[in-house]
N, C-alpha and C positions, 0 to 999 in steps of 0.2 A: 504494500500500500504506500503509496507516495503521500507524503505529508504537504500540504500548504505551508510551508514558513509565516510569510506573509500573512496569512488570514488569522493564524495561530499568534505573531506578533499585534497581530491588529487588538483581537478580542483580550489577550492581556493590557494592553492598552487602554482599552475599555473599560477593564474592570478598573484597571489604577485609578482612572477618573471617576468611578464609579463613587470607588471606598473615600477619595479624597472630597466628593461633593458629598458625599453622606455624612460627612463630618460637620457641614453645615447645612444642617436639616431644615431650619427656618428658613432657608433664601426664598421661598413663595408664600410664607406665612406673614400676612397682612401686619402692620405694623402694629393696629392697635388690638387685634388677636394674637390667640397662645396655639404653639405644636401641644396636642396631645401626647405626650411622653410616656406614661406608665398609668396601669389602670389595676389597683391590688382592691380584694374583696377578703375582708378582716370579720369572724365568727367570733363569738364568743364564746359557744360550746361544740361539739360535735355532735352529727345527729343528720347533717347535709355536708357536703362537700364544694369547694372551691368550682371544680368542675362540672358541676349540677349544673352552678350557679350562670357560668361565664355565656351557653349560649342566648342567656337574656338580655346581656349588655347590648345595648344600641350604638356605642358606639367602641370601637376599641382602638389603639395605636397602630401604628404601620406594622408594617410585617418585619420581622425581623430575620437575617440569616445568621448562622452559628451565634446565634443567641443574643448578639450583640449588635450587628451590622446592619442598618437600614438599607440595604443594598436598593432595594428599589423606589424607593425614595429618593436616593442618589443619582438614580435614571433619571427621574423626573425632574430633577433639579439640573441636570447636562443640560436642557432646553432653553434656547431663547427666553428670555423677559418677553421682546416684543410679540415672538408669537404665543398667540393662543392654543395651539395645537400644533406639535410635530412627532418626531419618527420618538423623542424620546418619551413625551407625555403617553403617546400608546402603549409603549413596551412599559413603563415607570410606574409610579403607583404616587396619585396628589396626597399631597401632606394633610394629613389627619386636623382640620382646626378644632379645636374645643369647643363643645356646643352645650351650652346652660341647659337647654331644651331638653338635648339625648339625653342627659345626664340624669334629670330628671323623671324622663321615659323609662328608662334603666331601671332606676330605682322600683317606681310602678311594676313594671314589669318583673322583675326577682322577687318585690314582695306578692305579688299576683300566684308568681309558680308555690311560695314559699304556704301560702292559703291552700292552696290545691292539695299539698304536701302532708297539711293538717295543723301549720303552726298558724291560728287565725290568731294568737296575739305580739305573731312578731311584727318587729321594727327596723328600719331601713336607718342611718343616718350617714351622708356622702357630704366629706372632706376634700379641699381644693387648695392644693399647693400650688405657687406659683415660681417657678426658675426663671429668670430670665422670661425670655421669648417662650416657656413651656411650663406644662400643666401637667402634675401629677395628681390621680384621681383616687380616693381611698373612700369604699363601702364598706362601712362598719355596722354586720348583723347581729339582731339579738335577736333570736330565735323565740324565747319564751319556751313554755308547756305545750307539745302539743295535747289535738282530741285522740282520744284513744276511743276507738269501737268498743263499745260497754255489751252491745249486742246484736248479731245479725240473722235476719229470717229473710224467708223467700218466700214471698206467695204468688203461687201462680193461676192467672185467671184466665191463663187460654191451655186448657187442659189437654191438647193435643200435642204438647212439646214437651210435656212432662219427659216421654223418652230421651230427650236434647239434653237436659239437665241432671238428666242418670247417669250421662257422659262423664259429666265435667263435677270435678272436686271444688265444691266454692270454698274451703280451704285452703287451695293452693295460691289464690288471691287475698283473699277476703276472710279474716277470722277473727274471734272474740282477742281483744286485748291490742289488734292491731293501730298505726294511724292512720285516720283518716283521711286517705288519699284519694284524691279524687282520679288521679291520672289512673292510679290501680283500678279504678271501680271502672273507669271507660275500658281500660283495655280488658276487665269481665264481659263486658259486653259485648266488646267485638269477638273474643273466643266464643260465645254463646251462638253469638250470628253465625262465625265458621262452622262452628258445628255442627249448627241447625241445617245451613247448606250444605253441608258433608253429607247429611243423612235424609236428604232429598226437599227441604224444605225450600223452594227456588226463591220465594218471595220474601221468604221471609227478612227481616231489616231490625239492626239494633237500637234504632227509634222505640222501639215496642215494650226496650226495656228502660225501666225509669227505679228512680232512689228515694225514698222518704227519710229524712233524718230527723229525729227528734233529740232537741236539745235542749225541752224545755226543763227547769230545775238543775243542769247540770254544768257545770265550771267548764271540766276540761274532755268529757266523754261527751259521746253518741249512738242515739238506739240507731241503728238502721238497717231497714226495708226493701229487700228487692222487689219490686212489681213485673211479670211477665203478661202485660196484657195483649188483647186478641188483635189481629192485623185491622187499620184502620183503611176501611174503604169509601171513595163515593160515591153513593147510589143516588141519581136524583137528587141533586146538589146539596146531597144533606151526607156526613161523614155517617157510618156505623162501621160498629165492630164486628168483625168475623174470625172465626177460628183460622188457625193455619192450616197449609195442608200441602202433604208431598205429591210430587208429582213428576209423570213415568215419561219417558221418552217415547213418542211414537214410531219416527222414522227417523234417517238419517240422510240429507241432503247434500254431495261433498261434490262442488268445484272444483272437478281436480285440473284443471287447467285455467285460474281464474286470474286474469289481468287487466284491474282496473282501468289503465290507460289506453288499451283496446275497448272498455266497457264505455267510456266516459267519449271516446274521438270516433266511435263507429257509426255512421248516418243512419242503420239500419239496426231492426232488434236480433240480436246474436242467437242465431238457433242451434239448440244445445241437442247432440247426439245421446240414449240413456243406456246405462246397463246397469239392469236393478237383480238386487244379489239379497236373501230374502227381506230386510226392512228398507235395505242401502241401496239411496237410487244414486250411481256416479251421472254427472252430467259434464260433458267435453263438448268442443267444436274443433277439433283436430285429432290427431293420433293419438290414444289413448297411452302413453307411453309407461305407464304404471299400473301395475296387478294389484285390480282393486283389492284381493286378498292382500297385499302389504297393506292398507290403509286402514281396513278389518280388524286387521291382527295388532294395530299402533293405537289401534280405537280403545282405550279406559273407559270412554264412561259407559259402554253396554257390560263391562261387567257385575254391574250392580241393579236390582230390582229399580230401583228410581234414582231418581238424578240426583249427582253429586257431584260441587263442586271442586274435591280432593281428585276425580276421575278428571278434572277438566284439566287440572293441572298436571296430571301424568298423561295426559294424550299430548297437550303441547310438548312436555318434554322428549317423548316421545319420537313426534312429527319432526322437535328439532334433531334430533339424534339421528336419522334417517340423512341427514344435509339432502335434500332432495328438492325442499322450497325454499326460498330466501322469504316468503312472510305468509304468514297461517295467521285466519282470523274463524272463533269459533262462538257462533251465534244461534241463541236461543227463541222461539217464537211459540208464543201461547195460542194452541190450536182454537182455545174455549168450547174445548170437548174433554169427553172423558171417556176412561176404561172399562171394560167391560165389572169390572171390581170397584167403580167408583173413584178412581183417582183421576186428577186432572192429565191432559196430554201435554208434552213439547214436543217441537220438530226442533233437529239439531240440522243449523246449517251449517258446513266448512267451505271454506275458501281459501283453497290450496293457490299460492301464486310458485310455478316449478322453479328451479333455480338449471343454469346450465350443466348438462353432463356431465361434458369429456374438456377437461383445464388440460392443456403444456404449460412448462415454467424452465425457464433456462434461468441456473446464478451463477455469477463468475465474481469471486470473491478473492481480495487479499488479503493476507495473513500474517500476522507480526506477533507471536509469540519466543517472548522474551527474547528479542533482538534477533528471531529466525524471522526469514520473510518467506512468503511463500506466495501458492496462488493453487486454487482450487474449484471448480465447477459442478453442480448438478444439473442435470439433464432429468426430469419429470414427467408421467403421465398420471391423470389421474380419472377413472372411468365411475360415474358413480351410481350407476342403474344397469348394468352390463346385460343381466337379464328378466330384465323389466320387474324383478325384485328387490330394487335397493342394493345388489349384489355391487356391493367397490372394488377394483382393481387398482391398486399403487404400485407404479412401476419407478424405477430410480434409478440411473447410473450415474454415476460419482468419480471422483479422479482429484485428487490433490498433487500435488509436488513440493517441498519444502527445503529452501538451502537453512542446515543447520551448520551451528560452528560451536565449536566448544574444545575443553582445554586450556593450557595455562599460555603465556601470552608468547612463552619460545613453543609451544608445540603444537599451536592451535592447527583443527583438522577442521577442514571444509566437506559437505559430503551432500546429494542430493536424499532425500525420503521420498519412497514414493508409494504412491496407495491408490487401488483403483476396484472396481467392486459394482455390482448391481444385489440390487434389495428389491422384493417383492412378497408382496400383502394382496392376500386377497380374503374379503370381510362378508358374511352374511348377519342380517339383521334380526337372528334369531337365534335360539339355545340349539345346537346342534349335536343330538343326542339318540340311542337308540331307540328311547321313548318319549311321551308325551311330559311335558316338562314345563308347560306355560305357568301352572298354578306355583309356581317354584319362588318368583321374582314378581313380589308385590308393588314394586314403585316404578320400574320400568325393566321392557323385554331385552335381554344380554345381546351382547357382538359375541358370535364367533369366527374368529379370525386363525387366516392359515399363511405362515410364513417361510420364505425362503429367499435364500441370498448365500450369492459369492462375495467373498473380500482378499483380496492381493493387496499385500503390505511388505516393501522391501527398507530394511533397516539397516543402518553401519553394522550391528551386531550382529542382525539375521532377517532373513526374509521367511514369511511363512504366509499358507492360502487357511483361511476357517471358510467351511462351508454348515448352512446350518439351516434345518428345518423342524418347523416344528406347529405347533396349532395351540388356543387358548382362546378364554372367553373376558368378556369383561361387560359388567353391566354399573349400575347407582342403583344405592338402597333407598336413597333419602336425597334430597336438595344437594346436600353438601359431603356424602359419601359414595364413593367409588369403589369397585374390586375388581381384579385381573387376576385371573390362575390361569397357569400353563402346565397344563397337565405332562404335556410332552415338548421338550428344546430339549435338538439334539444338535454337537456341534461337532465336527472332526477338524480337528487344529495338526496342518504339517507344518515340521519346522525342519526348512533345509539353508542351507548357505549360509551357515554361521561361521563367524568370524573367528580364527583358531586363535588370536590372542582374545576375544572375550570366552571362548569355551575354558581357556586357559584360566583366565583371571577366576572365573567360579569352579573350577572342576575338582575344588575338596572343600565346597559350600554346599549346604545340604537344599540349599536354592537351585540347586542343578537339576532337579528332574524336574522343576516348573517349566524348562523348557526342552520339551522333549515333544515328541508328537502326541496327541493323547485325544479322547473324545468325552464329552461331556453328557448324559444322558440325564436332564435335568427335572424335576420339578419344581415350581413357585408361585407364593402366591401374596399380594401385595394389594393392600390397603390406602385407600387417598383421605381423608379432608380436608376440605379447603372453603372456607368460604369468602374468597376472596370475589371481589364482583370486577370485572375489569372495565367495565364503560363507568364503575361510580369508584372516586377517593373516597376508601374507609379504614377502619380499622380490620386488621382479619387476623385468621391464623391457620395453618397450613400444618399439616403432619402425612407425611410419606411414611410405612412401613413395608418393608421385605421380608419375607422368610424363603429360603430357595436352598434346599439339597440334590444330592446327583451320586447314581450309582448304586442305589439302595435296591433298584429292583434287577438289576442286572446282577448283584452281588448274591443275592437272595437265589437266584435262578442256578450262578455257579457253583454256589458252596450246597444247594440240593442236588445238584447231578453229578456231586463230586470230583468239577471240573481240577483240571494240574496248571497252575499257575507257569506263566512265561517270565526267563530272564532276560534281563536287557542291561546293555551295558552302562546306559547314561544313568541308570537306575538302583538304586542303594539296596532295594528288596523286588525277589518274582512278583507279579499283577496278574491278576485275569487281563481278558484284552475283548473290545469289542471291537468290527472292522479291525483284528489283526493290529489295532493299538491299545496302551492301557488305558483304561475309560477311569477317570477321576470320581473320587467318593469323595462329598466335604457339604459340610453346614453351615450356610451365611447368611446372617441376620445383619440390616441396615435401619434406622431409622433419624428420620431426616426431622427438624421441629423446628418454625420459624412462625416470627408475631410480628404484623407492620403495623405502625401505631403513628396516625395522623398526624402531626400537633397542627398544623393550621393549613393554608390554602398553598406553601411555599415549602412546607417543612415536611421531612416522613423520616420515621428510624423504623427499620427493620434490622428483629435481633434473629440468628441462626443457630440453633446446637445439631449436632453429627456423629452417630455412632455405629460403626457398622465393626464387625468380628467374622472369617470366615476361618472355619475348623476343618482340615482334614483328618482321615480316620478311615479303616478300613483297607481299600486297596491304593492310597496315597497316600506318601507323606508329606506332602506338600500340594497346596491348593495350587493349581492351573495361575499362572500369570495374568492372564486376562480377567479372571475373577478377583483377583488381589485388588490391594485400597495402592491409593499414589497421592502423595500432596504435591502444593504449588500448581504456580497455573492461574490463569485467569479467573476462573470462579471458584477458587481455593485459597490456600493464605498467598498472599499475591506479592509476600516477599521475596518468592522463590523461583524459579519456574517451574513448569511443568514437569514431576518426574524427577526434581535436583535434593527433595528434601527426603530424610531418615533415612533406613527404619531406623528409630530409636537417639541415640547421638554418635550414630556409625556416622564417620570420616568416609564419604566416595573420593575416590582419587580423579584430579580433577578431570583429568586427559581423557576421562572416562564417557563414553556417551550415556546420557545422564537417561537410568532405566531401573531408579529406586523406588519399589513394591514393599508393601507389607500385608499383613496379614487381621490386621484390627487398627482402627483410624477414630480419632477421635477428635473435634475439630468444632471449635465456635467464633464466630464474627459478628461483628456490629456495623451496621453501615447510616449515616446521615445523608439525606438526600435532602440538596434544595433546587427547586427550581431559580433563572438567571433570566438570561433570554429570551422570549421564543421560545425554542425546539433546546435550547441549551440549557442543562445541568448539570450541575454540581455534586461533589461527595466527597467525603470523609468515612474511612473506614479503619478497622482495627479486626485483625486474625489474628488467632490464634489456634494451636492445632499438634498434631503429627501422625505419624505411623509406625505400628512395632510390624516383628517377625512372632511368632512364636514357636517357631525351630529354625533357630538360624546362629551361627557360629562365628558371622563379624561381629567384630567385639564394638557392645554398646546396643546392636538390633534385636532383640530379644525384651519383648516385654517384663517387667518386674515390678510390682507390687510396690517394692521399696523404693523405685528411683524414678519410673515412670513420671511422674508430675514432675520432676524435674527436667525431663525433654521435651519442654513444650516450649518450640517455635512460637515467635510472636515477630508478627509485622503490621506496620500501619501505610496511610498514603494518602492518595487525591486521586479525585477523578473525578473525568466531563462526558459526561453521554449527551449525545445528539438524538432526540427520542421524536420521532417520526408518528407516532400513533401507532403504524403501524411495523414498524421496526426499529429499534435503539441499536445505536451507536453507539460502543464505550469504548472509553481508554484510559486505564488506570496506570499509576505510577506508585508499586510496591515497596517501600522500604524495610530490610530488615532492621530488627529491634533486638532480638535476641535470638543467637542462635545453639541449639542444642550438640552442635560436631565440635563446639570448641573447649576447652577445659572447662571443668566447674568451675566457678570463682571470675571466671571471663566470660560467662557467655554475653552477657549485658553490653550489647555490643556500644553505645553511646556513655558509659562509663569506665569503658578499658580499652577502647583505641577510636584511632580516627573512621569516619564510613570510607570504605571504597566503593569504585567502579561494580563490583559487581556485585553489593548492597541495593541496588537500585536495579527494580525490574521493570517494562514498561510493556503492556500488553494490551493487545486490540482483541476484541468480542464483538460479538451480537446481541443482544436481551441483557437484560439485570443478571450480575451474578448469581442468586438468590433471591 
């Protein structure tokens, strides 16, 4: 990748004027008004928090970067006096004036929430310091006593929802001794509404439910009253009450080729071709390109006697999972008939708009891993209806080339890497099994997916081809959980044209038979949550889990047929062998845990922890290479490069081409993220981390109970990503901080010598490291 100089000088440039004009923050602040400076909210007891409180404020200060920096206020301030509007007032953000008014809105407002909350005799009182040209604002609350719920009853006077409410725990909200809160009581009643609409009640509405409080004779308690009265109707311009009442879907009406912009620009009325399948009428005006059975089968809400709006939401998810439409709209219409059993009817109508097939995608990308340069391309197919069931085909050919260098500064070797490879997936949108299996997966119907691919990878040390096929399923249990099992990944790993001085360097390391030819006969199965929303800035949290063994049933099959184990030279002890190589046995556990936590519209900290362990045992003593942990690296501790760090506080020799593995990794980071520009970002980060052996005989690689916490790598840095919406640019600059290879007593690399040259890593990616 070729760097811009120039553009790179420019935007430093930029910021220096940046930091230097946010130093004087008042230069648009009118002379006989105050900068809003600081806004603190002072309690007098605990019972509420600061952060309850804050999003009532109506007015708050500018935004601030690393805590301290009006950076974009500083924008704003680069701008002409004369003009009213230029390049920097758009990107900048205007200086905050003091307003009597907000201040006082504010106040109203936090004691407003503070009543809701149940303290009806707290007290607000807001303090105004004046600086200079600026204003520091202090809310000082007293909270007082709150109401406490003395007593809660429920009467219900539309007795056909009594089932609704046999659901729902009104202790889980609402119980004797509680405050009273009003935000809690609303959000009772909109659980009451879900529910009611879960269990086919269409109309029903949480208007129906209302609160009686009585407070007469009582200081700081509250008797109070649920009311569930009957749905309010108008007959004859006069309101009465009617019971609720569920009701059953009749048919189901599905557009499966519906496109507004042809519905809305067509002169004439669009006459629809039908194929009715027995309640399901499809309606098209072109080639029906999808088996209306996939849309049957994506369909939730006819699994249930009458309508629910839980089913509605698992047919969208559904639909979306299918990628087959870019927009589904799913519409309900009161026939004002009914069943032969007395219930009312709905027609369900969909409006499928398809999205296109068959995408190519050509990337040619550069690559700058810790001062390698390289240059890589994928080549793309992607089919996503193959036979007119949803059926996807992903096809991929790949190719990299990377000049690496490494070594001490008399013996540095230059060398190409090269890697080239097709990968192919092909997915059906259904459990693929020898039986029936739909009643299996409640929230949404699984992928199974079948995989296969070549990879050629040529290295200073050794060239070797994995080929590897295998099948698995993956479906969501819930909103925010996922699971994938692979019942079968199989992989066959050759390894020829290895380099006699690195066969040398390990050939009485018991890391020798990780590279040897060997096959993998795998199972795994791996868990997601995430509730990360990617079109909204929020708070989320994310946890990856892996569990994945290999060899158990191939072992099980030899040691019953009393198979005779094979010797091999590269190899410390006989194996069984499948395809005539030894097939690896080992158990490794991964688990990944990371929390990104907002603080305002410029600011985000995402923290990361990492523990993965894989254990050979059986017909290996030593886990496969390729399943092994490796620190450094761009999305790793980014003091390092990829592959240069442990195991443990093992010394690599440097001349070495850098292909350090271990066998359990353990590894946490913190990263600051502020928005700047535009498209440009900022960051601050801090790793730490490493990796052991646990049978390995260079000294210091070997995990240890006793010393372990003391080989932990630490590095920090900067870094600017270019975030595109739809793809980020990063480039971080790693420094180490402490390194685990160097004596005890020295590792502290900023308190026992000077940084060098190759303290400092500088690495280019794609996405957020984490």
């Amino acid at each position: 990748m070729v760097l811009d100089l120039k553009r790179i000088y420019k935007y430093l440039l930029l910021l220096g004027f940046a930091f230097i004009v946010a130093c004087n923050p008042t230069k648009y602040v009118p002379a006989d008004q105050y900068l809003l400076n600081k806004v603190d909210i002072k309690l007098d007891t605990k019972g509420v928090g600061k952060k309850e409180l804050r999003p009532y404020l109506r007015q708050e200060p500018n935004v601030r970067i690393l805590g301290f920096l009006r950076f974009h206020l500083g924008l704003y301030n680069l701008s002409p006096k004369k003009k009213k509007e230029s390049f920097w007032t758009r990107i900048g953000e205007a200086p905050v004036v003091y307003s009597r008014a907000k201040t006082e809105r504010s106040r109203e407002e936090m004691l407003k929430h503070l009543r809701n909350l149940g303290y009806y005799h707290a007290s607000i009182r807001d303090s105004v310091t004046k600086k200079k040209n600026m204003v520091d604002v202090t809310y000082f609350v007293k909270l007082g006593a709150p109401y406490l719920i003395s007593s809660f009853d429920v009467e219900v006077k539309d007795t056909t929802v009594v089932e609704v409410l046999d659901k729902i725990d009104p202790n889980k909200l609402v119980k004797k001794g509680d405050k009273f809160d009003v935000n809690k009581l609303d959000v009772f009643r909109k659980d009451i509404k879900k529910e009611a609409q879960k269990q086919g009640f269409y109309k029903f509405d949480e208007d129906e439910i209302y609160y009686t409080a009585d407070t007469l004779g009582r200081k700081t308690s509250v008797g109070l009253t649920m009311v569930v009265q009957p749905k309010r109707v108008l007959v004859n311009d006069t309101i009465v009450l009617e019971p609720n009442r569920k009701y059953k879907i009749r048919q189901y009406k599905i557009f499966a080729q519906f496109d507004p912009k042809r519905l809305i620009l067509s002169s004439e009325p669009l006459v629809f071709d039908t194929v009715k399948i027995d309640n399901y009428v499809f309606l098209y005006d072109r080639t029906l390109r999808v088996n209306p059975k996939l849309i049957i089968r994506a369909n939730h809400i006819d699994d249930s006697e009458f309508y629910s709006s839980f089913n509605v939401d698992r047919t969208y998810s559904q639909l979306t999972q299918l990628k087959l439409y870019r927009a589904m709209n799913i519409q309900f219409i009161d026939t004002k008939k009914e069943s032969e059993d007395g219930y009312p009817l709905l027609d369900c109508v969909m409006q499928l708009t398809p999205n296109t097939e068959q995408s190519y995608s050509f990337e040619l990308e550069g690559t700058n891993t810790s001062g390698n340069l390289g240059v890589g391309s994928n080549l793309a197919y992607q089919h996503k209806n193959l036979f007119t069931g949803g059926e996807r085909i992903d096809v991929k050919f790949s190719g990299a080339i990377e000049r690496q260098r490494y070594g001490t500064q008399d013996t540095i070797k230059l060398f190409n890497t090269l890697e080239g490879g097709v990968d192919g997936k092909f997915t059906i949108p259904k459990f693929w099994f020898p039986f029936n299996s739909d009643n299996w997966f409640n929230y949404s119907t699984p992928q199974t997916q079948f995989v296969m691919s070549y990879n050629y990878q040529q290295r200073p040390d050794y060239t070797r081809t994995i080929v590897r096929s295998g099948f698995g399923y993956r479906w969501k249990s819930s909103q925010f959980s996922s699971h994938e099992v692979n019942p079968l990944d199989l992989y066959l790993v050759r390894m020829f044209a290895l380099d006699p001085d690195f066969v040398e360097s390990i050939e009485n390391l018991t890391i020798r038979s990780s590279y040897t030819d060997h096959s993998i006969f795998a199972f795994s199965y791996s868990y997601t949550y995430n509730t990360q929303n990617m079109r909204k800035r929020s708070d989320y949290w994310y946890l990856f889990t892996k569990v994945e063994t290999s060899g158990n049933l191939l072992q099980l099959i030899n040691t019953s047929l009393n198979k005779e184990k094979t010797d091999f030279e590269s190899n410390p002890v006989p194996q069984y062998t499948f395809f005539d190589t030894p097939y690896a046995q080992y158990f490794k556990f991964n688990v990944d845990l990371r929390r990104g936590q907002v603080i305002d519209k410029y600011n985000t900290l995402v923290f990361r922890s990492y523990l993965g362990i894989a254990v050979p045992y059986g017909n290996s003593v030593q886990v496969p290479f390729e399943r092994k942990y490796y620190a450094g690296g761009a999305n790793d501790i980014r003091g390092w490069g990829a592959r240069t760090l442990g195991p443990g506080s093992y010394k690599a020799n440097p001349t070495d081409y850098p292909n350090q593995v271990g066998d359990i990794k353990i590894e946490a980071n913190v990263e600051y993220r502020f928005n700047m520009i535009g498209v440009l970002e900022g960051a601050l980060f801090f790793d730490a981390g490493n990796i052991w052996s646990i049978d390995d005989n260079r000294v210091g690689a070997e995990f240890d109970f006793k010393r372990f916490y003391k080989e932990f790598a630490v590095s920090t840095g900067v870094g600017a990503r270019l975030n595109f919406d739809y793809a980020i640019i990063r480039g971080d600059l790693g420094i180490k901080l402490r390194d685990p290879s160097e004596p005890e007593g020295q590792r502290w690399i900023p308190t026992n010598r000077k940084f060098k040259s190759t303290d400092f890593v500088f690495s280019i990616a794609i996405g957020y490291p984490f």
